[in-house]
C-alpha positions as CSV (number, residue, x, y, z in Angstrom):
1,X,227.7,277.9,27.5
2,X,229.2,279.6,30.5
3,X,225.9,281.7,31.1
4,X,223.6,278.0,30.6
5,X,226.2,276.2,33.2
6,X,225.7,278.8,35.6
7,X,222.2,279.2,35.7
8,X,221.4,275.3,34.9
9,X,219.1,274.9,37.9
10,X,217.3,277.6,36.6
11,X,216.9,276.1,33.4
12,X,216.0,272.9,34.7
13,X,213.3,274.7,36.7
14,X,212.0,276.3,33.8
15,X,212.1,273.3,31.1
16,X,210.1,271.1,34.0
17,X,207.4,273.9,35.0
18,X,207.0,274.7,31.2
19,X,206.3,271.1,30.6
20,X,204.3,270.5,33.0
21,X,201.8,273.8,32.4
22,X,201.9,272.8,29.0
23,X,200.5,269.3,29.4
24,X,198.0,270.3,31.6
25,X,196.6,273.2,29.7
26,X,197.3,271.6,26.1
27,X,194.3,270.5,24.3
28,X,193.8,266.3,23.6
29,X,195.5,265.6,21.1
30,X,192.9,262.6,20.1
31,X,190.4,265.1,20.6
32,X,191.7,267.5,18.1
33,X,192.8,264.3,15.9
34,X,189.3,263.5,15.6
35,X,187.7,267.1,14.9
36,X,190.5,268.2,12.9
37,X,193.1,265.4,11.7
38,X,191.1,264.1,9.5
39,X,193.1,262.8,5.8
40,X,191.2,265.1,3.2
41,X,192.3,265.7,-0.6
42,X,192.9,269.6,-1.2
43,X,190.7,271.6,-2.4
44,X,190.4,272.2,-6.6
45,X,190.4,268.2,-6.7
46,X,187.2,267.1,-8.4
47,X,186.8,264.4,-5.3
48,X,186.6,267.8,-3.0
49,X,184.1,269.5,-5.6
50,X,182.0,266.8,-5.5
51,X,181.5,266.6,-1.8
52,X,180.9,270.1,-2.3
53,X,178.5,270.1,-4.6
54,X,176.3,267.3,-2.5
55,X,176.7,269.5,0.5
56,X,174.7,272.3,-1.3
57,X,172.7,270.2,-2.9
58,X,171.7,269.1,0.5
59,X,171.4,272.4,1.7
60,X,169.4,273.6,-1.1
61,X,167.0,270.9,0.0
62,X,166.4,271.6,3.5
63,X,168.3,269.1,5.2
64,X,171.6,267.9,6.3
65,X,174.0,265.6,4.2
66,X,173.2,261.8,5.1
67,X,175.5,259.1,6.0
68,X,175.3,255.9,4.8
69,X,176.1,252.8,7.2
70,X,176.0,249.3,6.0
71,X,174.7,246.8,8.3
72,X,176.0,243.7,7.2
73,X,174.6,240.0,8.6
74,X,176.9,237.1,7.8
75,X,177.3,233.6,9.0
76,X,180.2,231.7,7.5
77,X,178.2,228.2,7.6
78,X,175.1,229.9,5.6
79,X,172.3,231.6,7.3
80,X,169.4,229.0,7.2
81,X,165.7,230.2,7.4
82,X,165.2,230.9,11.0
83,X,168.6,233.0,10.9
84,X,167.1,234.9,7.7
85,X,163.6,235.7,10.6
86,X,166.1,236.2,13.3
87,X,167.7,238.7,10.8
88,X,164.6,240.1,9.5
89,X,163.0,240.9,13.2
90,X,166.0,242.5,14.1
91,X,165.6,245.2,11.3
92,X,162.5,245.6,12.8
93,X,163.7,246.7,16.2
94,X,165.8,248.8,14.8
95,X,163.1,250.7,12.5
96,X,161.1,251.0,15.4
97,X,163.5,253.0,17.0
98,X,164.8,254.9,14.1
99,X,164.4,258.2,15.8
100,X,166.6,257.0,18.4
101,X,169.2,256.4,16.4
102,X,169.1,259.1,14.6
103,X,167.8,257.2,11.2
104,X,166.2,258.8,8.6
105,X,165.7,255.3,6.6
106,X,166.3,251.8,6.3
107,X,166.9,249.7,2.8
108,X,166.6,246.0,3.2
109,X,165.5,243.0,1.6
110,X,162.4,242.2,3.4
111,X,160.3,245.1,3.7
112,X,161.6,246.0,-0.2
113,X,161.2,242.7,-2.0
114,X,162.2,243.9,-4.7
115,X,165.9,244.0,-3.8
116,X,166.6,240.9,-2.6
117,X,168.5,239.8,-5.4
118,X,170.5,243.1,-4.4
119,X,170.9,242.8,-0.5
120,X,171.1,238.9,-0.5
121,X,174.0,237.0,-1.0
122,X,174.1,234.6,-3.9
123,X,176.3,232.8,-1.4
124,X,174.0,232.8,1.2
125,X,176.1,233.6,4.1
126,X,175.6,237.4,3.9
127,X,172.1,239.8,4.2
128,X,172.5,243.5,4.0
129,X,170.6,246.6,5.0
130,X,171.5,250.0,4.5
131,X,171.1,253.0,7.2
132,X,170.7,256.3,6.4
133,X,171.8,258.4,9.3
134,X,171.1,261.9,9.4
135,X,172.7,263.2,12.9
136,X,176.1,264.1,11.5
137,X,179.7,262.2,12.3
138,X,178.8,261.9,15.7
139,X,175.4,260.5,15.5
140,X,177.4,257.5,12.8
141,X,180.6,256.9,16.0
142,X,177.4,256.6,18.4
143,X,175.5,254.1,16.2
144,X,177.6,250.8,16.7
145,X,177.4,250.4,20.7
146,X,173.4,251.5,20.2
147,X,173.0,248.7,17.5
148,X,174.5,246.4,19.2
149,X,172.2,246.6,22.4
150,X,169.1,246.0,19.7
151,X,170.7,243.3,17.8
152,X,171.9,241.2,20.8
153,X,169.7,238.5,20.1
154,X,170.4,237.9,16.0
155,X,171.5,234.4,15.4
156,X,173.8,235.9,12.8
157,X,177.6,238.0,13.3
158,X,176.3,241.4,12.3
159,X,179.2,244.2,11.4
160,X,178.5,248.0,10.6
161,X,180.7,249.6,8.4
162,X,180.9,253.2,6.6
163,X,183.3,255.9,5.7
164,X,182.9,257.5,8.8
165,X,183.3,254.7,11.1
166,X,186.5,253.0,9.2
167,X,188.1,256.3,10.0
168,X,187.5,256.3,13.6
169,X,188.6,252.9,13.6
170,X,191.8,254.3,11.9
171,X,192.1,256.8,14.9
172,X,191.6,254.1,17.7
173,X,194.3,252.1,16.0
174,X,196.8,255.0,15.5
175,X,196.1,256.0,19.4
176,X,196.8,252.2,19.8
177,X,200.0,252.0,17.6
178,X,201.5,255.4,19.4
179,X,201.4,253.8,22.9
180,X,203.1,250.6,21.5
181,X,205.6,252.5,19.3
182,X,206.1,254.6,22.2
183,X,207.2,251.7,24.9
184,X,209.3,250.1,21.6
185,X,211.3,253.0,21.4
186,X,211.8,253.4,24.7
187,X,212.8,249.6,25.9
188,X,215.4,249.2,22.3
189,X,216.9,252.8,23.1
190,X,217.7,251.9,26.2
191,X,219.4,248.4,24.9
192,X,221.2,250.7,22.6
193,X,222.6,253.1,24.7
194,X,223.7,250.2,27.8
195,X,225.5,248.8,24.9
196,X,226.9,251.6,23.9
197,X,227.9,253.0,26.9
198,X,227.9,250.1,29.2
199,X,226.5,252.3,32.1
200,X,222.9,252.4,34.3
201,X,223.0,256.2,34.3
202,X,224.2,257.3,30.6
203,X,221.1,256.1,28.8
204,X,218.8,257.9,30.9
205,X,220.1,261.3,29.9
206,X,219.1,261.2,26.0
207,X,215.6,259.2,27.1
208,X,214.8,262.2,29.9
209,X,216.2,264.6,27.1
210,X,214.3,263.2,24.2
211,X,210.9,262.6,26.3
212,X,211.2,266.1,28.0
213,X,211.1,267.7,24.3
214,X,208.6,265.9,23.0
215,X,206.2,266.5,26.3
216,X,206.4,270.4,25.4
217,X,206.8,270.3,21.3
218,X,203.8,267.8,21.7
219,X,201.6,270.5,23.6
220,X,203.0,273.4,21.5
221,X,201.4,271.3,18.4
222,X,198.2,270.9,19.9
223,X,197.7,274.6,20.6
224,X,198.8,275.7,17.1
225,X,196.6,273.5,16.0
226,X,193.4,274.4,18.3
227,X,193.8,278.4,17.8
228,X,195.6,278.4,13.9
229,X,194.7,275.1,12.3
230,X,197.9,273.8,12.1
231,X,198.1,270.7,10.1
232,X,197.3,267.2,11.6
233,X,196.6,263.9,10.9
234,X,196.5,260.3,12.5
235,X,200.2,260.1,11.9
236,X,201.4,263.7,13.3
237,X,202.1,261.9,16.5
238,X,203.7,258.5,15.6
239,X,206.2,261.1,13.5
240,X,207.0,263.0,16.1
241,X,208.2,259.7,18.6
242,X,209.9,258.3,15.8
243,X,211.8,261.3,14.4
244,X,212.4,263.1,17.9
245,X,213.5,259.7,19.2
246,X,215.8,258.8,16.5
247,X,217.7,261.5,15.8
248,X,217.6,263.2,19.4
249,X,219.2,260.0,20.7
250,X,222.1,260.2,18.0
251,X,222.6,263.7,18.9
252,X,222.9,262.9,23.2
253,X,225.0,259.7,21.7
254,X,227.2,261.9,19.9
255,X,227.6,264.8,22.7
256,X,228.1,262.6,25.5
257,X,230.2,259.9,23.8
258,X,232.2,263.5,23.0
259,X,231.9,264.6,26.9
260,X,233.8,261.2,28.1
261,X,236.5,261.6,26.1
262,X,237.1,265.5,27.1
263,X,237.0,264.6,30.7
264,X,239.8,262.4,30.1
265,X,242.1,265.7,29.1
266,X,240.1,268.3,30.9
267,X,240.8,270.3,34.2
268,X,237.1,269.8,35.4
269,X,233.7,269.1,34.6
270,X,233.2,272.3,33.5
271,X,235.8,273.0,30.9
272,X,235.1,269.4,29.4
273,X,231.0,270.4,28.4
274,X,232.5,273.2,27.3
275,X,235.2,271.9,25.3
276,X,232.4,269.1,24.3
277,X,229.8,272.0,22.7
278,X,233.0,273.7,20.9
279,X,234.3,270.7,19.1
280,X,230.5,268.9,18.5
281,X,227.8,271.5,18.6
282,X,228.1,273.1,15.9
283,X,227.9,269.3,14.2
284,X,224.9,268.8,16.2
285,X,223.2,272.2,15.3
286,X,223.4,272.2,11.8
287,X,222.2,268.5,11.4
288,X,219.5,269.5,13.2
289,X,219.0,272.4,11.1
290,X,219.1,270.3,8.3
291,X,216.4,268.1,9.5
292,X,214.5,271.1,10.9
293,X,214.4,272.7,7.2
294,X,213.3,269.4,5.5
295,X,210.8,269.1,7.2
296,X,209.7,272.7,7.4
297,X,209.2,272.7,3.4
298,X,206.9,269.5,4.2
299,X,204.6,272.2,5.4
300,X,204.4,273.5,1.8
301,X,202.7,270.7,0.3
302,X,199.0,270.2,-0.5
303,X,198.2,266.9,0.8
304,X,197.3,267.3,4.2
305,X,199.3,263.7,5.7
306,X,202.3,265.3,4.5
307,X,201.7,268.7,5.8
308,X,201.2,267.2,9.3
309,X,204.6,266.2,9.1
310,X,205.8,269.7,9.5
311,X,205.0,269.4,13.6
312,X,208.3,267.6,13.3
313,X,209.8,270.7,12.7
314,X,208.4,272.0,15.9
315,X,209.7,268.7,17.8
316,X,213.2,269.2,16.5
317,X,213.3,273.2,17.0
318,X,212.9,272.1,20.5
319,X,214.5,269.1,21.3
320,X,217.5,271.2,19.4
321,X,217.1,274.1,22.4
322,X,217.1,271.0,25.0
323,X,220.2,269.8,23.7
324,X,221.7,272.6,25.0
325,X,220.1,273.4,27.9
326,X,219.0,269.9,29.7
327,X,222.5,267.9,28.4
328,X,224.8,270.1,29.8
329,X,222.5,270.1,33.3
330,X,223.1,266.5,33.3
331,X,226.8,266.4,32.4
332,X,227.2,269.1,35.2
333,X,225.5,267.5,37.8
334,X,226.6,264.0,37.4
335,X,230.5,264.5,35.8
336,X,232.2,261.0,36.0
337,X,229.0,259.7,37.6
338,X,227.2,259.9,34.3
339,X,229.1,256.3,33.2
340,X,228.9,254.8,36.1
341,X,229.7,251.6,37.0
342,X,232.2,251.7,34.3
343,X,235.6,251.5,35.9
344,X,237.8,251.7,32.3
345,X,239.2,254.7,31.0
346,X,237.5,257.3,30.0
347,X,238.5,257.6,26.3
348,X,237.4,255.8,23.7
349,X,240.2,253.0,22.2
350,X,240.2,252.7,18.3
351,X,237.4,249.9,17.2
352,X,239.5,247.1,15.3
353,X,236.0,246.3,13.3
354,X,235.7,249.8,12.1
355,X,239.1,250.3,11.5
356,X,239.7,246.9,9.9
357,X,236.7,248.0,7.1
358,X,238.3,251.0,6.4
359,X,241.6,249.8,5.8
360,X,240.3,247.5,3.4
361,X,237.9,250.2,1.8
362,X,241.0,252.5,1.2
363,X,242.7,249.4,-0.3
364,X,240.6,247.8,-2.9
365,X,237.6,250.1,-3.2
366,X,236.1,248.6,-6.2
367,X,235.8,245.1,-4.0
368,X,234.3,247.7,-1.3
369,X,231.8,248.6,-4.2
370,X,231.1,244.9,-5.8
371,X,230.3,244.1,-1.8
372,X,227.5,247.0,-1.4
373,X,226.2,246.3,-4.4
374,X,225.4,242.3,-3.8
375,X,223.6,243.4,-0.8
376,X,222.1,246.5,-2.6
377,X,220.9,245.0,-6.0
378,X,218.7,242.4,-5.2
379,X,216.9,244.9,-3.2
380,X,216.6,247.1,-6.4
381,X,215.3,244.4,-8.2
382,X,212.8,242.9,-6.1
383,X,210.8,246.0,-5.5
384,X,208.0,246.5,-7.4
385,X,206.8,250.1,-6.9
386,X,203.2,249.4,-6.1
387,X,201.6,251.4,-3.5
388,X,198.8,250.9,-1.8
389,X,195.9,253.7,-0.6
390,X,193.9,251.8,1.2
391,X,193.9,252.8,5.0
392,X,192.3,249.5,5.9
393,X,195.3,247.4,5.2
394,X,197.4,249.7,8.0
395,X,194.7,249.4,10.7
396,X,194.4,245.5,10.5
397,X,191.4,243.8,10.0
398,X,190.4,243.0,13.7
399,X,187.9,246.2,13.9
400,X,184.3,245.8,13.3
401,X,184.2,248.1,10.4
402,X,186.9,246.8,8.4
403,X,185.1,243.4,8.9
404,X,182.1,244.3,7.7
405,X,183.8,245.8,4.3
406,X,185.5,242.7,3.9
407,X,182.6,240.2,4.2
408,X,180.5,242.7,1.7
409,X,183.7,242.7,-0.1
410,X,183.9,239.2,-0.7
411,X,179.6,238.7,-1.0
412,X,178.9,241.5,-2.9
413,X,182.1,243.6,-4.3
414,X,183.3,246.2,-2.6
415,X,181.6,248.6,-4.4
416,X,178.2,247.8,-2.5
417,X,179.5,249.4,0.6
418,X,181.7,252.6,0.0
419,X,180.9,252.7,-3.9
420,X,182.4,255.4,-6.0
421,X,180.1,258.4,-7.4
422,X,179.8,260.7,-10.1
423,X,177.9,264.6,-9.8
424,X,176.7,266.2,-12.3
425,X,175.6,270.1,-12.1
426,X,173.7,271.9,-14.4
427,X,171.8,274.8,-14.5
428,X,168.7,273.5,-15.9
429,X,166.5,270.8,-14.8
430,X,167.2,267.4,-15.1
431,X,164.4,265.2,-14.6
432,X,163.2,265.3,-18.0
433,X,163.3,262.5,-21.1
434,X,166.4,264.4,-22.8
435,X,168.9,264.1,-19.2
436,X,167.6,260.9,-18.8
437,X,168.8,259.3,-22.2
438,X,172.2,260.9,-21.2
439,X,172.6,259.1,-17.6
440,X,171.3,256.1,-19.6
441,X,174.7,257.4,-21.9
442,X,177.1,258.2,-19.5
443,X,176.2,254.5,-17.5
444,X,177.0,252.4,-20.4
445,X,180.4,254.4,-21.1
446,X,181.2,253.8,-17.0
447,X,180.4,250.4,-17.6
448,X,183.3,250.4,-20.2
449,X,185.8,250.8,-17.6
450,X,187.8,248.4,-16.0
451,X,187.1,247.7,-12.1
452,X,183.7,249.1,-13.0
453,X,181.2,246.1,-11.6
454,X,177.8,247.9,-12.1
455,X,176.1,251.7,-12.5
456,X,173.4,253.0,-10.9
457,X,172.1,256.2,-12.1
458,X,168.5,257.9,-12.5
459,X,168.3,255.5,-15.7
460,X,169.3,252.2,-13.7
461,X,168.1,252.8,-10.3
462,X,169.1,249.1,-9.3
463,X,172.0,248.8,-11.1
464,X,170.6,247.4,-14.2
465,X,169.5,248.3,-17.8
466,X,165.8,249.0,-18.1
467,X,164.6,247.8,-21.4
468,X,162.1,250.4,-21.3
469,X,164.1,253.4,-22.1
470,X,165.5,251.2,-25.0
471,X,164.8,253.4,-28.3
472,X,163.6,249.7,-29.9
473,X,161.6,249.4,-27.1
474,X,160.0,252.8,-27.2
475,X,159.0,252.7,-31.0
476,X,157.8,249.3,-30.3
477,X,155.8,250.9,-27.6
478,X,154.8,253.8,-29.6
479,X,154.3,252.2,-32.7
480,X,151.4,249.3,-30.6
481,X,150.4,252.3,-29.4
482,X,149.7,253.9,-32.6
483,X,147.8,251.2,-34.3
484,X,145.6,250.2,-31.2
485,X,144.3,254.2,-31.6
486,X,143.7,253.6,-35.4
487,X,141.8,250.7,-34.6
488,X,139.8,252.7,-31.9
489,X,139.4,255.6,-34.1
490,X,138.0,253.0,-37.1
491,X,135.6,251.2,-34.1
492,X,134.2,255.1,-33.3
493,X,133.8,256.2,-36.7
494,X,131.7,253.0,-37.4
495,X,129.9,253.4,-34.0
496,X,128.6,256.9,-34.6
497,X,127.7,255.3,-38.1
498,X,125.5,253.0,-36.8
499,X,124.1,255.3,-34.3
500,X,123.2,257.6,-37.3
501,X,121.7,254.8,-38.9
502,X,119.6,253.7,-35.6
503,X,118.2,257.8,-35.5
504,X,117.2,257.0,-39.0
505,X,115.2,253.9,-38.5
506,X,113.1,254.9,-35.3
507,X,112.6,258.4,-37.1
508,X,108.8,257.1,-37.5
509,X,108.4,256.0,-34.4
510,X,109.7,259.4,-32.7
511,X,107.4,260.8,-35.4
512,X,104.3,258.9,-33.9
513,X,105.7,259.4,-30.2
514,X,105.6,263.6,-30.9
515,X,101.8,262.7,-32.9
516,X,100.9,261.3,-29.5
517,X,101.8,263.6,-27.6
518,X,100.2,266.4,-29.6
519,X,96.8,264.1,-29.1
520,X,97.7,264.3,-24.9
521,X,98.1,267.5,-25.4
522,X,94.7,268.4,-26.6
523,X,93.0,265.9,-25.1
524,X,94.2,267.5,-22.0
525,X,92.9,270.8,-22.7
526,X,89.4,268.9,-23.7
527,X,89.4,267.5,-19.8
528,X,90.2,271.0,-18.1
529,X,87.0,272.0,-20.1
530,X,84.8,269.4,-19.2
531,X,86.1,270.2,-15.2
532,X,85.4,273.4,-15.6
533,X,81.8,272.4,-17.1
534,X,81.5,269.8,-14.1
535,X,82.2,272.6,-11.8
536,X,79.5,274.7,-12.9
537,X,76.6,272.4,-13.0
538,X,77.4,271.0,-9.6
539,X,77.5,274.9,-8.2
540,X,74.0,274.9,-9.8
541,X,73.0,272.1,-7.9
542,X,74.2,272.9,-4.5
543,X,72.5,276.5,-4.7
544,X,69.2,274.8,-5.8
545,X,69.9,273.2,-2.6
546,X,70.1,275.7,-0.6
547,X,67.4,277.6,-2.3
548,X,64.7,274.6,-1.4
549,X,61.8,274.0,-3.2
550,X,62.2,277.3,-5.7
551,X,65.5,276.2,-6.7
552,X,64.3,272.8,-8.3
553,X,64.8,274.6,-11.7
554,X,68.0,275.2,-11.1
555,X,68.9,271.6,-9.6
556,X,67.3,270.4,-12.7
557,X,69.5,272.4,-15.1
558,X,72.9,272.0,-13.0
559,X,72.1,268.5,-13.4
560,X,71.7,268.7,-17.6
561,X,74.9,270.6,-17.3
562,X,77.1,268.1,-15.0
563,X,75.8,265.4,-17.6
564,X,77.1,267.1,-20.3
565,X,80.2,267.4,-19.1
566,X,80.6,264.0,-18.1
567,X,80.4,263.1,-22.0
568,X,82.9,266.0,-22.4
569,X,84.9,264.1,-20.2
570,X,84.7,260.8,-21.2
571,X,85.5,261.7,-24.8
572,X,88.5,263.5,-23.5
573,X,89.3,260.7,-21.6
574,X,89.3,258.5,-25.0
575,X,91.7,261.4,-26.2
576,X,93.9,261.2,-23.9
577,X,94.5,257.2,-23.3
578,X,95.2,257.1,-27.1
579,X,97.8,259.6,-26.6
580,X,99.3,257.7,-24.1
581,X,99.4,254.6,-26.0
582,X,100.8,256.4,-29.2
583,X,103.3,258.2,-26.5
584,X,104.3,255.0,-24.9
585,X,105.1,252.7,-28.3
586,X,107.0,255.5,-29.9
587,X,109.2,255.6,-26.9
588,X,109.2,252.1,-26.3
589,X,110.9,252.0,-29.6
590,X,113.3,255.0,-29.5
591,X,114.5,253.4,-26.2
592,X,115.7,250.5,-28.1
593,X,117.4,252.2,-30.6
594,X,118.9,254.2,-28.0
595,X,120.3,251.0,-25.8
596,X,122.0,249.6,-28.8
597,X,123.5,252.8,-29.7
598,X,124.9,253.1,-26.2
599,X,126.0,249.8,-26.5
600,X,127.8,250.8,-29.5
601,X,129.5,253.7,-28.2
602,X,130.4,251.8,-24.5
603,X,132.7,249.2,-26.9
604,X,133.8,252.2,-29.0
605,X,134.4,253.8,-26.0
606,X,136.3,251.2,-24.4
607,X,138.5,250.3,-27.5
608,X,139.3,253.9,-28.1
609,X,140.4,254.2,-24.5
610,X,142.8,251.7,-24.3
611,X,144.2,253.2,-27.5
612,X,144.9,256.0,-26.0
613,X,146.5,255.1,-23.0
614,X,149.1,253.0,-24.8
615,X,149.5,255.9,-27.2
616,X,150.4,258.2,-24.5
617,X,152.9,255.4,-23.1
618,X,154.5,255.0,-25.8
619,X,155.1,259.0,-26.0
620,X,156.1,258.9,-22.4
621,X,158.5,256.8,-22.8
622,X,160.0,258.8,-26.2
């Protein structure tokens, strides 16, 4: 203590420069709060495996994990219709500029029909939309003060609220909760110590003591925590103020309540801080150890809020060097000043309350115990051991987020805004018949449970049983199915029945249609003859022609010749045109019987269709 006394400007020196290096070089602690005090459940819990899992599922898919934000609309009179467009056109801007802000979709009521039931109140003072958000934490803290600019014209209170932005909210009210816990502490220590000591100068002494420690164990902290992951949380700094405050002003209490009464007896200044640190230091130090130990095994625990605590232990390691460094400056440099104005003796007279309750403790000790036990009992009693986990009821509900849960709370259940999921992993594929009978299975056991509102799984995508994956419902299906392909089957066997019977009948007439065309046939090669005849007798001609008057013989006989084959042709002719006739009636008739057995087979065909289709439906749905 000699050595510290000595050199106490040095150590003054030192203590301020440290602190001051340290505050300005330390990183933020909201800053780190935010990237690294977030309240997380230790790994091994199946809550962390599941968050696990959907991060690689994510992954495995190509993309980043969404957040989900609900965007709730609420008017407390009830929205009337042109608060439901107001509503509605304000979605609109916001899909518009979805890229914006950084949203990958938007479900709501009005451009999905089909969930308005879900999304709309029954009440009819509540609409809401949910917002997909792919651009990570910071893209969901950036979202509110975007949404609002877009949604300043709704009719209707609107009120985002996720997982994400609650805790934020629960950092913005723990930053807000420090400061005020911080001026609390300092204005009722003060009180305390003027009471106690009844001086202007003496409480300043543990208050520059105290705040000086927790200035450099604050930035110690934050660097641990920025290079080595140290734990943190919300609450690392609210323990810290009330811990360091607390006890570090019952230790400066206890030292220089000591100090006054060894000046009273000592030769100087000196002698009495060193006759002070003799007597009470060692009580001081190993209560501090104590402490400093408690809070040290804190560290050892799994859940993360109480490992934060364990920066206590740095705050008490050194507000314990302080005590014995910064005190004894201020009990050297200021001596008898340190209770000034008090003009009374320095020692402490014996306290006539304190003494009176021990004197009567000593004397009737089971009265003592009867006494502590009316006040302790009821106490005892009263309590009822339930504890809550819900962050929202320690933040207040005056934040935007927490409104919003509590208004889809009370419209909708809480469920519909942070609700609680299941993951299941498997090897194999799961989109088939088989894994969706057991989501179907493992929904109706949830169901079972109490708190349990609705399930939404693959088998109820909107939170309700489809009768269709009903076994009744399938073999209902299948069986309809079943017997409208008999009856299709039945309506083709008797359609290619009476198409075989159609064949029959106009066998005759294709009979006469190929006799007829046997006729063309030969009537046709007839007419090339009688051309070919025609051709000859009109070459005749046209060299008799040429020949003049010594060709008329041969003009004459090309002229016999062409006549000839004019008959030739005309009977030819005959030939052919009966064909024709022969031809055209036999077709005539086969065309009939082949329209009515395509009429046949488009209704068989039809019937047989349908049968199948509802056949494979119902074996679809198996």
């Amino acid at each position: 203590m000699k050595t510290i006394l000595k050199a106490k400007w040095a150590m003054i020196a030192v203590w301020l420069a440290a602190a001051a290096v340290l505050f300005m070089t330390a990183p933020g602690m909201s800053g780190l709060v935010r990237e690294k005090g977030q309240i997380s459940v230790p790994d091994g819990y199946t809550s962390t495996r599941a968050s696990e899992i959907m991060k690689e599922a994510a992954a495995s898919n190509g993309g980043e994990t969404l957040h989900q934000v609900a965007l709730v609309f609420n008017k407390p009179g009830g929205l009337a219709a042109e608060d439901t467009e107001s509503i509605r056109q304000g979605i609109e801007k916001l899909a518009a500029q979805k890229d914006t802000l950084k949203i990958d979709s938007i479900t709501d009521p009005f451009s999905q029909t089909e969930l308005k039931d879900t999304l709309i109140a029954k009440d009819g003072k509540t609409i809401m939309a949910a917002l997909m958000v792919n651009g990570g934490d910071e893209a969901v803290k950036q979202l509110p003060g975007k949404v609002e600019e877009l949604l300043g014209g709704v009719s209707a209170d609107h009120y985002l609220t996720s997982e994400g932005l609650i805790t934020e909210d629960t950092i913005v009210s723990s930053e807000a909760g420090l400061k005020k816990s911080e001026y609390i502490t300092v204005i009722f220590i003060l009180l305390i110590l003027f009471v106690v000591f009844r001086s202007f100068v003496a409480p300043f002494v543990p208050l520059l003591t105290v705040g000086l420690s927790y200035i450099v164990s604050q930035s110690v902290v934050a660097f641990l925590v920025d290079r080595f992951d140290f734990p943190l949380s919300t609450f690392t700094q609210i323990f810290m103020v009330a811990v360091m405050f607390g006890i570090g002003t019952d230790y400066c209490i206890l030292l220089i309540s000591r100090f006054k009464e060894e000046l009273a007896s000592a030769e100087d200044t000196t002698s009495a801080i060193i006759s002070t640190y003799r007597k009470a230091g060692g009580t001081v130090f190993y209560s501090g150890l104590a402490v400093f130990v408690g809070f040290l095994a804190i560290g050892l625990s799994k859940f993360v809020l109480y490992r934060s605590a364990v920066a206590v232990a740095v705050g008490i390691a050194v507000m314990l060097l302080a005590l014995v460094t910064v005190v004894p400056f201020f009990m050297a440099v200021l001596g008898k000043k340190l209770f000034w104005p008090s003009s009374s003796k320095l020692e402490h007279s014996e306290s006539r309350v304190w003494g009176a309750a021990g004197s009567f403790s000593l004397k009737r000790p089971w009265a003592a115990l009867l006494i502590a036990a009316v006040i302790v009992v009821p106490f005892l009693l009263t309590y009822s051991g339930k504890l809550s986990f819900n962050s929202m009821d320690e933040i207040g509900s005056n934040y935007a987020s927490v409104k919003g849960f509590n208004i889809i709370s009370e419209s909708f259940g809480p469920g519909e805004s942070m609700p609680g999921q299941i993951v299941i992993r498997n090897d194999d594929r799961m989109d088939t018949p088989e894994y969706m009978g057991l989501a179907e299975k493992i929904s109706r056991e949830l169901e079972k449970v109490d708190g349990v509102k609705s399930v939404r799984s693959m088998s109820r995508p909107a939170g309700e049983q489809i009768n269709d994956f009903l076994i009744p419902t399938q073999m209902a299906a299948l069986t309809g199915g079943l017997s409208q392909s008999n009856e299709g089957l039945a309506k083709i066997q008797s359609g290619l029945e009476e198409a075989s019977r159609q064949l029959s009948d106009n066998e005759p007439k294709l009979d006469e249609a190929v006799s007829g065309s046997t006729k063309l046939t030969e009537g046709t090669a007839e007419l090339k003859k009688g051309i070919d005849a025609l051709g000859d007798g009109l070459s005749r001609i046209e060299n008799g022609i040429k020949s003049g008057s010594s060709g008329a013989g041969e003009i004459k006989a090309g002229l016999a010749q062409a006549a000839a084959s004019a008959g030739q042709l005309a009977d030819a002719n005959a030939a052919l045109l009966e064909g024709y006739k022969k031809i055209g009636a036999g077709l005539a008739a086969l065309d009939g019987g082949l329209g009515e057995l395509q009429t046949q087979l488009q209704g068989v065909a039809r019937t047989g269709r349908s049968g199948c289709f509802l056949h494979r439906t119902g074996s679809l749905s198996s």
